[in-house]
N, C-alpha and C positions, 0 to 999 in steps of 0.2 A: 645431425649429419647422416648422410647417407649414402652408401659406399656401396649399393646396389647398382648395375650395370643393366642396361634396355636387353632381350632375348637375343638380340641378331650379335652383338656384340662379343655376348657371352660364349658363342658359336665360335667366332674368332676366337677366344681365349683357347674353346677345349680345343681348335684345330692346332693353334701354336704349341698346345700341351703334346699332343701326341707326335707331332712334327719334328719337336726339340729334343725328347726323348726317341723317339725310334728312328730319325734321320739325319740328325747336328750330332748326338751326340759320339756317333760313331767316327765322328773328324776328328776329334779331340784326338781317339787313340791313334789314326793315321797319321794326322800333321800335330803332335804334340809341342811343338815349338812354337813361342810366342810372337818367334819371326816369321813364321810362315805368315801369319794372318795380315799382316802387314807388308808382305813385299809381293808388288803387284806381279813381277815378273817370275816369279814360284808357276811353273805351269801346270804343275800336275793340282797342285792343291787348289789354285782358277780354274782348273779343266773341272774337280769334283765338287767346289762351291757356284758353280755357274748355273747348273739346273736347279739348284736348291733355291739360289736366289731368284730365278725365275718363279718358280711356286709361291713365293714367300708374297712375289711382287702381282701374282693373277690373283692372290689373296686381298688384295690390295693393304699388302702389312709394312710396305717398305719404306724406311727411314719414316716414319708416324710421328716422329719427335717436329716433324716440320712443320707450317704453315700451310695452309692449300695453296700458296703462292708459289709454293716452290716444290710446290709437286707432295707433297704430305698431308695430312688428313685433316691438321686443326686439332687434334685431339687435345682435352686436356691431360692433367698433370696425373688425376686418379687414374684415368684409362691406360697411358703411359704409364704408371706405376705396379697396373695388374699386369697389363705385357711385360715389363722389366722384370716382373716377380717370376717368370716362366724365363724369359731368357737369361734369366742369369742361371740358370741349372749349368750351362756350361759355356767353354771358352769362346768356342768358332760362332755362338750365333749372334752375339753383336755384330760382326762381321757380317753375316747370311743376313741376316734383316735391315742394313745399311745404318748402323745405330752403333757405331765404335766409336768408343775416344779414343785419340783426342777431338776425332774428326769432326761428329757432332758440334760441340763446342764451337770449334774453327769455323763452320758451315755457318752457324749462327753468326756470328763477328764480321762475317766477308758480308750476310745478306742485309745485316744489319748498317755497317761500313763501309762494304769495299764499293770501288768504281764499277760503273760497265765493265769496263775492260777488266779489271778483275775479276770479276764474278764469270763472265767469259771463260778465261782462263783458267780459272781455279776454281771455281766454285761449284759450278755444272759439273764438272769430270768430277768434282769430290763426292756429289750428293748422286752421283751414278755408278759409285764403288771405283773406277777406275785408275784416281788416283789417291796415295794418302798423305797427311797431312802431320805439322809438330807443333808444339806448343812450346817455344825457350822462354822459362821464364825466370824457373831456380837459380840460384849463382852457389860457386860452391863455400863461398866464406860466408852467405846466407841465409842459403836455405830457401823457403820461402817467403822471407822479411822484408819486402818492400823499402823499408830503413835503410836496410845492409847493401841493397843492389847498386853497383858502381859500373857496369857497365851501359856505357852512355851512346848517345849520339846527337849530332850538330850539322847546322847547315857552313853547305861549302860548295861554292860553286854552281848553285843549282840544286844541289844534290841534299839528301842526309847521308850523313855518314856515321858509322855503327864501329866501336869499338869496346870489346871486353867478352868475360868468359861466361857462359852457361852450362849446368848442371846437371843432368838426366832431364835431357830433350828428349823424351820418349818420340821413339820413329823417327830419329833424325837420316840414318845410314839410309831408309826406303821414301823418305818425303817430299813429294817434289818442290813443296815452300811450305818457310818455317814463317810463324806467327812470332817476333821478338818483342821482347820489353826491354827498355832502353829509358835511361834517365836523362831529362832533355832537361827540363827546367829543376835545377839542382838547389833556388833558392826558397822554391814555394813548398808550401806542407808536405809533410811526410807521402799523402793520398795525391799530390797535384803534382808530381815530381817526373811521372814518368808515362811517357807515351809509348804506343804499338803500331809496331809495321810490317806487313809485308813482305819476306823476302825468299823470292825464287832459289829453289836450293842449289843452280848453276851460278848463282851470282859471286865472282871474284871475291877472294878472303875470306868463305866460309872454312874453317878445317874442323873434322872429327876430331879429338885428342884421342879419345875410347870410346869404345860402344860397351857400357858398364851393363853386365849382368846383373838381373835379380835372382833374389832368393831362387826362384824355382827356373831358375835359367842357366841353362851348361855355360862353363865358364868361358866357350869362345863364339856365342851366337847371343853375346848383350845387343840390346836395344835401347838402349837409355844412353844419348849422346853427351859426353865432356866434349861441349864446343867451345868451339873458341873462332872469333868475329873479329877481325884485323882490315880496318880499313874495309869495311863493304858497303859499299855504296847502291843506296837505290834513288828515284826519283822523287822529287818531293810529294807526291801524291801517292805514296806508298804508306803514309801514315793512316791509320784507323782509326779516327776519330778525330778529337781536334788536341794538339799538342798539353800536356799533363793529364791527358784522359783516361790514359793505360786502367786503371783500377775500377775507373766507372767500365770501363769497355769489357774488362774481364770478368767483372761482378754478371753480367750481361749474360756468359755462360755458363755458369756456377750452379747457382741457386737451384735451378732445374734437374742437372745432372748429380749432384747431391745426393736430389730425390730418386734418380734412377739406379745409382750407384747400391744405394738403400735396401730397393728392391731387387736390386740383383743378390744383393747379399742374403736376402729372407728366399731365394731361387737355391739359393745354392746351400743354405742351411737348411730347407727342406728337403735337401739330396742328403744331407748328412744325418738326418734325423732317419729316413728312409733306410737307411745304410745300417743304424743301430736299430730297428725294431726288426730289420730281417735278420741280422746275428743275433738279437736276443730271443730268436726261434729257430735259432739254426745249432745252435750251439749248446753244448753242455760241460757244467763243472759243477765237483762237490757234488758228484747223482743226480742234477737236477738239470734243466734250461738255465740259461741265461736269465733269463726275462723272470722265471720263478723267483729270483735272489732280490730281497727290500734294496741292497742299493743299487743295480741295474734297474728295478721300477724307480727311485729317486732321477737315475742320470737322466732317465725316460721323460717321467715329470718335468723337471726342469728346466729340460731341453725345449719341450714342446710349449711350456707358458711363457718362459722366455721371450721365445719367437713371436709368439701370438699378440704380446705385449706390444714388441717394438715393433712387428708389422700393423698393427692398429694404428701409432705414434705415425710411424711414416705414411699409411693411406689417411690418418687426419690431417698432416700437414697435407700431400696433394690436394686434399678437400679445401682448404684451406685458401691454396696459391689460385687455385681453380675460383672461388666464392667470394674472396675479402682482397681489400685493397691491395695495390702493391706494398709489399714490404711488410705488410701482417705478417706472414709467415716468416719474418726470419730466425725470430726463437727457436721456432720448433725445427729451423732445416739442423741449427745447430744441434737440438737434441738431438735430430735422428745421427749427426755427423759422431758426436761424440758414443752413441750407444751402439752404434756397426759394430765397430773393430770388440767390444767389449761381450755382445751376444756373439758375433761369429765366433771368439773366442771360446768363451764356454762350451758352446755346441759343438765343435770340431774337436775341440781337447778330449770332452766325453765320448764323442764318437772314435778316435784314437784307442782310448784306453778300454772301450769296449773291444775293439779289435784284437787289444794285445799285440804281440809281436808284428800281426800281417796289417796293422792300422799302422805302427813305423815304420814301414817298407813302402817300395815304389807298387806296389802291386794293387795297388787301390787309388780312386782319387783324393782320401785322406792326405796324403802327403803333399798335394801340390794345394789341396784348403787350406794347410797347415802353414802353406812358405808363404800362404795370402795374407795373413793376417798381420805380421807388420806393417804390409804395403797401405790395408783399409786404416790403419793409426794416422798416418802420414799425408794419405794421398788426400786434393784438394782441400790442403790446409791440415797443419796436427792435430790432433784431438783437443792436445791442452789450449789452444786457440781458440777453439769453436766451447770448450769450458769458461775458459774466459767470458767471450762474449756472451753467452745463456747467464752466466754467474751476473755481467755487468744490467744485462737488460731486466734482470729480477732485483737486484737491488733498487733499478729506479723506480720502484714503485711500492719502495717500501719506505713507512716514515718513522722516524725516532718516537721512543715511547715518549709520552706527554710529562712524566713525573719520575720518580725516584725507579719503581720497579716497574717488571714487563706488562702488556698492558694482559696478559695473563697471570697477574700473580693472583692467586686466591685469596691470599686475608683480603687485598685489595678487594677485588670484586665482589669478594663476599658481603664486605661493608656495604658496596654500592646495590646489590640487592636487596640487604636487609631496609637499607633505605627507600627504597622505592617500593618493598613489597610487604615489610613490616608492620602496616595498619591491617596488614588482613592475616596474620599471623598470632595478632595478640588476642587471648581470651574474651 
């Protein structure tokens, strides 16, 4: 494997390095709000992300996650995964480089699914920043259980028709159409149960319940919609894909974004890694630096193998999706899934407590890495899920020992050496 990148490319990287850091990252502290980035009608925040996207786009860096068909570069999953690894350093530049979920994803699903007329409508102005998009898929007695989802829909009249509740529709309050999952074929397997469709967010019987804050969001600027779908009615070609598809159609934008997710997190752990070696030279206790004291060199070390480890993992799996069949890599999307939230973890926590009191304050980006980490547990699918699945795909390729003991026991083996190698042993 080889995780080396052609010189001209490499050029892109360091421009996105220095662009991210000396001109995204100054948005963060302006529009600290995770609503900003999201509500197209914010003018000032579109007034000072306008020319940034302009630059991004004479780079020719923008939305790169696409196809050349639709205006993006073809790139693969590695190349995408060294870009991700620089933009995730901070919040606004998914946005600035046209690479936000849910939007991505959605883009995907409409160029993959939707109609003309759709992709018209929705898809162009999506993949041109202009408008943004939701994903309903959660329910709240759920989760993300496919099993558990009870909100349904049925033909009537021509029409489908969508009734029931969903759960942190993230961007539901700023979207102009939400992407729903709805269970239509209620008697077929768990996987063939439920289809997606389509729906314009003026469409009759959508209502907000709440717009649920997260962790690192003031309590009355949530973005995470409790919806609720009463009688809303679209036309029958507002379905994506063919009815019980839903799960094939979603899987569709998953597995990628995963990957991106990944390296956003190894972006944003090298800010915090960065954050603890400049205080353990900044700083002094017990007479000494910071960084003099063996367990400040520990927090140091472990941070930084940590990292190194799991960004290897996630640029093997890109290498991977990029080189070998489909569906080779699903193992590994799952390890990279399950080990995010558990390296962000460790690295922020150590980067806190090197800080002392001003790493638990709002006065740093510590605090808002901090209220991140539940979110990478949970987000596209729990951890213990994607544990699952790694745990089930390793056992099928493991077989029962042949006899009484493991097929490493010693006396065992030992006998069977002695037998096989014992004529040239004896005197």
């Amino acid at each position: 494997m080889d995780f080396r990148v052609e010189p001209e490319f490499q050029k892109k990287l360091d421009w996105m390095n220095t662009f991210v850091r000396e001109e995204i990252e100054p948005v963060d502290l302006l529009f600290p709000s995770a609503s900003a980035m999201y509500d197209v009608n914010n003018k000032k925040a579109r007034a000072l992300i306008g020319p940034l996207r302009e630059k991004v786009k004479a780079q020719g860096l923008w939305a790169c996650h696409l196809p050349p068909e639709l205006g993006g570069k073809g790139y693969g999953q590695l190349k995408l995964a060294l870009m991700n690894e620089i933009i995730g350093r901070c919040s606004w530049a998914p946005t600035i480089f046209g690479c936000a979920a849910p939007d991505t994803g959605n883009a995907e699903i409409l160029a993959l699914f939707g109609t003309a007329e759709q992709k018209k409508k929705y898809l162009q102005p999506l993949l041109d920043g202009e408008i943004v998009s939701c994903f309903s898929m959660t329910e709240p007695q759920a989760g993300a259980d496919p099993k558990e989802f009870t909100c349904k829909a049925w033909r009537e009249d021509g029409e489908w028709v969508i009734e029931g509740e969903k759960w942190y529709s993230s961007n539901a309050r700023f979207a102009a159409f939400y992407i729903v999952m709805a269970v239509t074929n209620p008697d077929n397997a768990p996987h063939e149960r439920m289809s997606m469709f389509i729906v314009p967010a003026e469409t009759s019987g959508i209502e907000i319940l709440r717009n649920v804050p997260g962790m690192n969001d003031d309590l009355d600027d949530g973005a995470h919609g409790y919806v609720r779908y009463e009688n809303v009615r679209v036309p029958l070609d507002a379905m994506l894909g063919k009815p019980g598809e839903a799960f094939k159609v979603a899987q569709a934008r998953l597995g990628g974004g995963r990957i991106h997710h990944a390296m956003r997190t190894v972006g944003v752990c090298n800010r915090a890694i960065e954050m603890m070696l400049e205080r353990a030279v900044s700083r002094r206790t017990q007479g000494r630096q910071l960084g003099d004291h063996q367990f400040v060199k520990g927090m140091i070390a472990d941070s930084a193998i940590e990292l190194e480890q799991f960004r290897l993992l996630v640029l093997k799996t890109a290498w991977m999706i990029d080189n070998e069949p489909h569906g080779a890599a699903r193992t590994h999307i799952g390890m990279c899934k399950v080990a995010m939230a558990k390296v962000y973890h460790g690295i922020v926590d150590r980067a806190v407590r090197l800080h002392g009191a001003l790493g638990t304050s709002r006065d740093t980006p510590l605090a808002k890495m901090w209220m991140g980490i539940p979110m990478l547990a949970v987000a596209d699918g729990p951890t213990e899920v994607h544990q699952v699945q790694v745990a089930n795909a390793l056992l099928k390729t493991a077989q029962p020992a042949p006899g009484l003991f493991p097929t490493e026991h010693i006396p065992t083996k030992t006998e069977a050496a002695r037998a096989r190698f014992g004529h040239l042993l004896r005197d």
